[in-house]
N, C-alpha and C positions, 0 to 999 in steps of 0.2 A: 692445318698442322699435319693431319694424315699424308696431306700429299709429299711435303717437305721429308717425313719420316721414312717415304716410301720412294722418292727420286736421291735423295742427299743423306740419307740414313740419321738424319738428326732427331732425336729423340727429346720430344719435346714435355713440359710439365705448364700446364695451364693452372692461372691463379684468378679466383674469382674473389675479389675483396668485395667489400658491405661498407659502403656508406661511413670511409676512415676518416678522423677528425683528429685534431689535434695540433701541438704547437710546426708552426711554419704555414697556416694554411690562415691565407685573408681572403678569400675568394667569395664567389655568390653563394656556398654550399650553405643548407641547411646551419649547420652548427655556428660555423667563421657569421653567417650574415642574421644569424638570432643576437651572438655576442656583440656585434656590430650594432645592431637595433639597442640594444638592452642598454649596452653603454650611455647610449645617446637618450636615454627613456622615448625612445619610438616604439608606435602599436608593433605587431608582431603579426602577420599572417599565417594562417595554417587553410589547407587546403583538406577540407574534411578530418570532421573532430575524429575518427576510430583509428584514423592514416596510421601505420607503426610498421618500424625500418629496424632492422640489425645493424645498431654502432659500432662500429672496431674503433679502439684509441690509437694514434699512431705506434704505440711500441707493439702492442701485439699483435698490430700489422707486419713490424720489424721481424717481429720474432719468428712468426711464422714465414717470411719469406726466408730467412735464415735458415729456418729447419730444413726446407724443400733444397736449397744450396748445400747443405753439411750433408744434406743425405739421396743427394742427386742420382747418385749411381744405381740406388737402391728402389727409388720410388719413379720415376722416370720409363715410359711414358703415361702420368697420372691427370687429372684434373683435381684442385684442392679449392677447397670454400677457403677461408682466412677470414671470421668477423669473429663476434662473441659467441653468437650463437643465441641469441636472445633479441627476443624484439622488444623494443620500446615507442608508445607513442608520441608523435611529433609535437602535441598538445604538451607533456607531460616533461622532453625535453625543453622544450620552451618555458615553460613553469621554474625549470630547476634552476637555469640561468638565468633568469630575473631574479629568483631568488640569490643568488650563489653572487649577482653582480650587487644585489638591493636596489636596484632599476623601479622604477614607476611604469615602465613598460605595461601595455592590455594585450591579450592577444583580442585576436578576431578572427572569428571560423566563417570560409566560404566555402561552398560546395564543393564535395572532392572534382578536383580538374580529369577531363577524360584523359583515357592513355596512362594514368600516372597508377604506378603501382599502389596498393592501398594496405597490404601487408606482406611483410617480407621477414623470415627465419633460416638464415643460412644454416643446410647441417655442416656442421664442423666435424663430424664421426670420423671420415676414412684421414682429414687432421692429425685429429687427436690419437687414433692408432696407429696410421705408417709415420708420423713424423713426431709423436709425443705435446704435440700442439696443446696449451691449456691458454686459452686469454687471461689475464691476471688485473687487467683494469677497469673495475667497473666503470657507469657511465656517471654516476655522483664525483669518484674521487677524477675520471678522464675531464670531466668537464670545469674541477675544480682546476688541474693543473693548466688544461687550455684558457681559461679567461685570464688565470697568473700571468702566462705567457702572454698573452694577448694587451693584457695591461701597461705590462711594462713595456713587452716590444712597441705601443703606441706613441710612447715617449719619445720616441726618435719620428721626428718628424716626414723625413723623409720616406719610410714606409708607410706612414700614414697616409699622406697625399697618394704616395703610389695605387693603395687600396682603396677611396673614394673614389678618383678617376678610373682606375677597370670598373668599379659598382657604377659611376653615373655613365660611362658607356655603356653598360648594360639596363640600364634603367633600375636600380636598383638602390640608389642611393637617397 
């Protein structure tokens, strides 16, 4: 990005999102493939019980990309965190969505996998002062609204199939 800013004079703003969930997302991620499980009362793996990630919901993802656009001129060339700001464990989000689905789903803990982060707290600080950044969705009410969505978007068949076939090419189904 230096280089760009320094051949092209583009002045660049780098965004490092946190592990965003939310409605439109059926993929392998964490949250889309817990909900996925839970629906179906399938076990639930976790890769080491203490693992714990910073959730962003999709809006306050939204938002904060927003800010960094409405005030470009101002904050540019920056690098900006974008999650809650808060870590939660992968154990614990799993818990909540079985819950939140009433799933018979178990987890099961295997030893944390190498390479894989084990905890992570985005600071959201230089956020929350140059852009006014506040996350406003916790991960109770974010994962309420995500499994809604997720419900009823399943209804329609068509995206249903589409999401088993990416998951059993990936092995995950």
């Amino acid at each position: 990005m230096h280089s760009y800013h320094e051949c092209y004079g583009i002045r660049p703003v780098i965004v490092r999102l946190s592990n965003v969930y939310g409605r439109y997302d059926v993929s392998e991620r964490a949250v889309p493939l817990f909900i996925y499980y839970a629906v179906r009362n399938r076990n639930i793996s976790i890769f080491g019980k203490e693992k714990s990630l910073d959730f962003t919901y999709t809006d306050d993802a939204i938002a904060g990309l927003i800010g960094i656009v409405r005030r470009f001129d101002r904050v540019a060339p920056e690098t900006f965190n974008i999650s809650a700001g808060k870590s939660r464990r992968i154990i614990d989000v799993a818990r909540i969505i079985i819950d939140k689905v009433g799933s018979k789903s178990r987890i099961t803990l295997g030893t944390a996998r190498t390479g894989e982060i084990s905890k992570f707290v985005a600071n959201i600080s230089k956020a929350q002062r140059l852009l006014g950044y506040r996350p406003k969705v916790s991960l109770e009410v974010g994962l309420e609204r995500n499994i809604e969505w997720y419900l009823e978007v399943m209804k329609t068949r068509k995206i249903y199939e589409a999401q088993r076939r990416d998951l059993l090419r990936r092995g995950w189904a």
